[in-house]
C-alpha positions as CSV (number, residue, x, y, z in Angstrom):
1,X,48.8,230.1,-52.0
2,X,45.8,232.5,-52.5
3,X,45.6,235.7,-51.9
4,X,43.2,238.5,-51.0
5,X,43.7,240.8,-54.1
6,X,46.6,243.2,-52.4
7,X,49.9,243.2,-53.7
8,X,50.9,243.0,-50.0
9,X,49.4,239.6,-49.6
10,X,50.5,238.5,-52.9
11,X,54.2,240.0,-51.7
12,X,53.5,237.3,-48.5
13,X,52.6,234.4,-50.4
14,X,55.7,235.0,-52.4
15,X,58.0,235.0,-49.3
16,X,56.3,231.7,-47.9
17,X,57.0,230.2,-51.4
18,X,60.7,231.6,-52.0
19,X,61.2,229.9,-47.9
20,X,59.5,226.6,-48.8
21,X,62.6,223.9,-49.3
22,X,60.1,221.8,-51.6
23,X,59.3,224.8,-53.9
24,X,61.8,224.6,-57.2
25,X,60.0,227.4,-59.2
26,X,57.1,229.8,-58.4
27,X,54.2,231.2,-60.7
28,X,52.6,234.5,-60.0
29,X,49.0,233.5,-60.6
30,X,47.0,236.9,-61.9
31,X,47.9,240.4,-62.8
32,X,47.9,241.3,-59.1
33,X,50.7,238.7,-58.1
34,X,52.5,239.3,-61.2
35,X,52.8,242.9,-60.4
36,X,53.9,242.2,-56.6
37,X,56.4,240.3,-58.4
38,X,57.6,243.0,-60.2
39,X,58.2,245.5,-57.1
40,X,59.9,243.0,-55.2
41,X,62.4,242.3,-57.7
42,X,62.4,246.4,-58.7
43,X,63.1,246.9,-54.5
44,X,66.2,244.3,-54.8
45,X,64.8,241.6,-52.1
46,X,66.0,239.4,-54.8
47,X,63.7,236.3,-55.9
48,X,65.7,233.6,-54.6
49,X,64.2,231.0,-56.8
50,X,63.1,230.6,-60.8
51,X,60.0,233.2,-60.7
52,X,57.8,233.8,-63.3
53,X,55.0,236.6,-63.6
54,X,52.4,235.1,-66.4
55,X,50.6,238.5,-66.9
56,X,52.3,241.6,-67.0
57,X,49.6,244.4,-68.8
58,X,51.9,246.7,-69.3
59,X,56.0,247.2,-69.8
60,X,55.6,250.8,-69.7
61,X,53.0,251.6,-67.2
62,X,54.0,248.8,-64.6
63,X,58.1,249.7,-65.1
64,X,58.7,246.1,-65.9
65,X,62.6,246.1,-66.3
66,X,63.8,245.2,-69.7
67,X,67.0,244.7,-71.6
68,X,67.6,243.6,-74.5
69,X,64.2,241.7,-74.7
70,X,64.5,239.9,-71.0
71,X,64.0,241.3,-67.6
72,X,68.0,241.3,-66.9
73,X,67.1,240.3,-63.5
74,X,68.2,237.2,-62.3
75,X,65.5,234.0,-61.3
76,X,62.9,236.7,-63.0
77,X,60.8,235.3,-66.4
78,X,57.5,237.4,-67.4
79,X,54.8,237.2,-69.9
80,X,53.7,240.6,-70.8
81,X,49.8,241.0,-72.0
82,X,50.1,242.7,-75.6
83,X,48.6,246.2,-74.9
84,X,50.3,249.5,-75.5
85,X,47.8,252.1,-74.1
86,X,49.3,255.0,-75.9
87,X,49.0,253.3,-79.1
88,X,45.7,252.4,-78.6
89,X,44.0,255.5,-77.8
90,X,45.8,257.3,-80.9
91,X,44.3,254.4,-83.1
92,X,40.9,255.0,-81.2
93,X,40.9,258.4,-82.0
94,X,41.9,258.0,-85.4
95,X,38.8,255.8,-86.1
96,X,36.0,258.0,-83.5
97,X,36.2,261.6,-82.4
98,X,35.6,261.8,-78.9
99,X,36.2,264.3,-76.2
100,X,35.9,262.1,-72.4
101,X,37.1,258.5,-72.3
102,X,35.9,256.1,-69.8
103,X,38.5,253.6,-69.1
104,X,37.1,250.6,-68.0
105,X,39.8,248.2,-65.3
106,X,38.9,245.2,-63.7
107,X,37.8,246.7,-60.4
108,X,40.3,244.4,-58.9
109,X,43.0,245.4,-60.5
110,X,42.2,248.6,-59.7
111,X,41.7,248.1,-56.2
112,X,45.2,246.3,-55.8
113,X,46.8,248.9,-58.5
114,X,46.0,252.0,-58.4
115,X,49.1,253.8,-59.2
116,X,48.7,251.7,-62.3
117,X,44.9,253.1,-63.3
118,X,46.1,256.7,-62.2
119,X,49.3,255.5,-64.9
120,X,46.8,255.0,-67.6
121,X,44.7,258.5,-66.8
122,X,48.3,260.2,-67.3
123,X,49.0,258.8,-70.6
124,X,45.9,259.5,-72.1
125,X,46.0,263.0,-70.6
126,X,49.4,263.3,-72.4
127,X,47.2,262.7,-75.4
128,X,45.2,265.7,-74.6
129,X,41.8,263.6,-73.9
130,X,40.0,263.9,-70.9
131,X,39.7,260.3,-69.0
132,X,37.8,258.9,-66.1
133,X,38.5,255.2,-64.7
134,X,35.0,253.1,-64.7
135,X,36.1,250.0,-62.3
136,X,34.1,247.0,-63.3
137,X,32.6,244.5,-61.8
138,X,30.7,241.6,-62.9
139,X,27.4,243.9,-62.6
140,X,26.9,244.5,-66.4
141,X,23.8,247.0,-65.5
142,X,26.1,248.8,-63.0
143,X,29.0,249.1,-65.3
144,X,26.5,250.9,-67.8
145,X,24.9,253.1,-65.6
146,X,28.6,254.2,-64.2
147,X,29.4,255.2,-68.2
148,X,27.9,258.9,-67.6
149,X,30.1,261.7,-68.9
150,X,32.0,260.0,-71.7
151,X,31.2,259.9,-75.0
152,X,33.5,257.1,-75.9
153,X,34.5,253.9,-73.9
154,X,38.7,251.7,-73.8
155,X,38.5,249.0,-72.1
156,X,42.0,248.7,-70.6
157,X,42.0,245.0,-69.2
158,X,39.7,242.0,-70.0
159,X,36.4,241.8,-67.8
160,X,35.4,239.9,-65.6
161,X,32.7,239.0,-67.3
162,X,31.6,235.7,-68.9
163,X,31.3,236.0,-72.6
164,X,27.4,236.2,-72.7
165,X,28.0,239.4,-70.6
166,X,30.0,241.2,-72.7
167,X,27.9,241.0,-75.5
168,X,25.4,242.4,-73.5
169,X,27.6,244.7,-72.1
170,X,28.3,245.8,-76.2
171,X,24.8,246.3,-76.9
172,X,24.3,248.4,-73.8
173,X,27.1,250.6,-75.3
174,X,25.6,250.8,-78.7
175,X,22.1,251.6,-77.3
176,X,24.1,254.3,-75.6
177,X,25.6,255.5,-78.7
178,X,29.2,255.1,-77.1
179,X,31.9,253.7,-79.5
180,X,34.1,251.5,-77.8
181,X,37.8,249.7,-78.1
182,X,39.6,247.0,-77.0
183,X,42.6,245.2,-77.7
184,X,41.9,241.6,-77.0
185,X,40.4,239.5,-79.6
186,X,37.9,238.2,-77.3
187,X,36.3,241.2,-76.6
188,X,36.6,242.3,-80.4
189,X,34.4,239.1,-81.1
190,X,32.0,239.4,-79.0
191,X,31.3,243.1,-79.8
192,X,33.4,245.4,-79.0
193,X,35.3,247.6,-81.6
């Protein structure tokens, strides 16, 4: 089943799958489906059949029940994507100084999520840094040109962006003079800090 990027539609698919006799098992296939996942199994509809959610990106921010290392809901299994946003801003800072972060989210994500960008902006404000969501698309030259008013750059999630477009997406950034960090190794290799 494919959705249309909202967690209602993801939420939808779901349903048809849980009522389909010749489904055993279901995989949430993205962040987005993963997280409708999560909110039907917070709301207590139950998931009436082995359910796994491949990429949770954050415990904390997308209140992903845990105990005792599992979800401690029944049928429910998820993979969470190692990021820890708190963490990773305090090591930022510790390496740059910087006053206004632009965090960059899949626009997607975004779109789908926002309670989970506006989560992000309210932990780093906790930190006492200004922050501004940049949404990105695959538009390299528009993701640049949205980077006004920062003077350092986290990317939250992995772009959606082919690897030849994040390095030019890096240089962009240096030419700019704005450090930036990121958490997955990809993006680390291909230029980002």
């Amino acid at each position: 089943i494919i959705g249309d990027g909202t967690v209602a539609a993801a939420r939808r698919g779901l349903n048809a799958l849980y009522r389909d006799r010749a489904v055993h098992i279901v995989i949430a296939g993205g962040p987005i489906a993963s997280q409708a996942v999560l909110v039907q199994a917070r709301q207590g509809d139950g998931l009436s059949k082995p359910t796994i959610a491949p990429i949770v990106l954050d415990v904390g921010l997308q209140d992903a029940p845990l105990h005792q290392g599992a979800s401690g809901i029944h049928n429910l299994s998820y993979i969470v994507f190692p990021s820890d946003v708190r963490s990773d801003v305090q090591v930022f800072r510790q390496v740059v100084e910087f006053e206004r972060l632009g965090v960059v989210v899949d626009s997607r994500i975004h779109d789908a999520l926002p309670e989970l960008s506006e989560k992000i902006l309210a932990t780093i404000r906790e930190l006492g840094v200004q922050a501004v969501i940049v949404p990105a698309t695959a538009d390299v030259d528009a993701l640049l040109n949205r980077m006004t008013g920062v003077d350092a750059v986290y990317f939250a999630h992995l772009l959606p962006l082919p690897s030849d477009e994040v390095r030019v997406l890096a240089e962009g950034l240096i030419d700019r003079g704005l450090p930036s960090f990121a958490n997955h190794a990809q993006q680390v290799g291909q230029g980002m800090l």
